[in-house]
N, C-alpha and C positions, 0 to 999 in steps of 0.2 A: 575548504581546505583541499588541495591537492599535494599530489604525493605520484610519486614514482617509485610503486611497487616490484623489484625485478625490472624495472624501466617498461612499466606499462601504466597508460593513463589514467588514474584514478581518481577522482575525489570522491571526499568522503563529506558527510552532513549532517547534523543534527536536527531534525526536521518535524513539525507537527502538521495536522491538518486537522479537520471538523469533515464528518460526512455525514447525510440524514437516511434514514432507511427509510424508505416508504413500503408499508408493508402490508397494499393492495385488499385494504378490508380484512385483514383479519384478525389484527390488533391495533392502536395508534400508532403513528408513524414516531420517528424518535430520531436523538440526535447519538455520536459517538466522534469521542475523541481520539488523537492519537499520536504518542510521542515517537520517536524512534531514530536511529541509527540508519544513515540508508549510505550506501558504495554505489558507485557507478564506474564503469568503465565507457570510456571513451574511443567511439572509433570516428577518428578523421579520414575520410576520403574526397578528392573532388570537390573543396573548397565545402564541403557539409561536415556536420556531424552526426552520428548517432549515439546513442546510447544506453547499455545493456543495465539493469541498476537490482538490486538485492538489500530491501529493508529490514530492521530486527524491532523490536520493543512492545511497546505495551498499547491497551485498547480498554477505552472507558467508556462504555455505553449508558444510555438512561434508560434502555430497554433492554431487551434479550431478544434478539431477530429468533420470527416464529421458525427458519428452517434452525437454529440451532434446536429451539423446546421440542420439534420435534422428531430430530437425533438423539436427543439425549435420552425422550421418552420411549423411543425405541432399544436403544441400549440401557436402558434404567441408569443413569449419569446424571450427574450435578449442571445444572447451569451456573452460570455467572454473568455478570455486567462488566466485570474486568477480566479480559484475560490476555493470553500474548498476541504478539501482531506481527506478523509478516507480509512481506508482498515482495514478490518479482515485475521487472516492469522493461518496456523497448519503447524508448521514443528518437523523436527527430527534430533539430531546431528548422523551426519551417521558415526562420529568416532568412537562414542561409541558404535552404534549400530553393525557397523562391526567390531567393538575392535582393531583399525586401530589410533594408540595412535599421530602419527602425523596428525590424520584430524579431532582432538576433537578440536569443537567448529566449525566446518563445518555444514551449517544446511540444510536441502533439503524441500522446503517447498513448500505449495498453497497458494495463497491468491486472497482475491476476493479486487477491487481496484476502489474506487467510486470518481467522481469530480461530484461537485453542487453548487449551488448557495444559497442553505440553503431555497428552496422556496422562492426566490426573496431575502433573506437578502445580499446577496453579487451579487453587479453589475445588479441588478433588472432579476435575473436570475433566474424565480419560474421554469421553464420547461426546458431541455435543458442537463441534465447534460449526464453521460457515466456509465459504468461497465466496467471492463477489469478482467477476468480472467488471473491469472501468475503463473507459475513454476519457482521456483528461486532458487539459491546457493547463501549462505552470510556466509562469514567469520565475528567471533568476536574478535576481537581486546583487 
């Protein structure tokens, strides 16, 4: 869906993903899901795009990443498997960028990728939460 906020380019998205933690020996690795709300802005330059994006929602894990257990245990806090999700992200359609007409709408992007507990609002989880740095490719539909 796009929208012209203030007449700036933005769509907005209803968006899931699946991502695995591998958690280098020191517990089983696992899987986690994730619904959310994500905004992009859009910048057209020089026949590319880029774009700036800001996600909101929620995060289902089948494990608990050991860097949260051992935040929490340091702040004596609650874990959880569910909690909120956000992430900040910069990418670039590398179709356009490389002028590569079947890979527009191919994005090549960063994003930094937060789970929390909203400061104890979800599952009494004030300490405890993760960061994940990601390198990603996503196709748009």
């Amino acid at each position: 869906m796009s929208h012209d906020v203030w007449n700036l380019p933005i769509d907005i998205y209803l968006k899931g993903a699946m991502y695995r933690f591998f958690e280098n020996g020191y517990q089983n690795d696992f899987w986690e899901g994730t619904l959310y709300v994500k905004a992009y802005y859009n910048i057209d330059a020089w026949e590319n795009r880029a774009r700036i994006g800001m996600g909101e929602g929620v995060s289902m894990a089948s494990g608990i990443p050991i860097v949260e257990q051992f935040e929490a245990a340091q702040e004596k806090s609650n874990t959880s498997k569910f909690l909120n999700y956000l992430d900040a992200s910069v990418d670039v359609d590398i179709g356009r960028l490389l002028h590569v007409p079947d890979w527009k709408d191919i994005y090549l992007g960063y994003a930094l990728k937060h789970r929390s507990g909203i400061f104890g609002l979800i599952n009494k989880v004030r300490r405890g939460g993760s960061n994940y740095d990601m390198v990603y490719i996503e196709k748009k539909f």
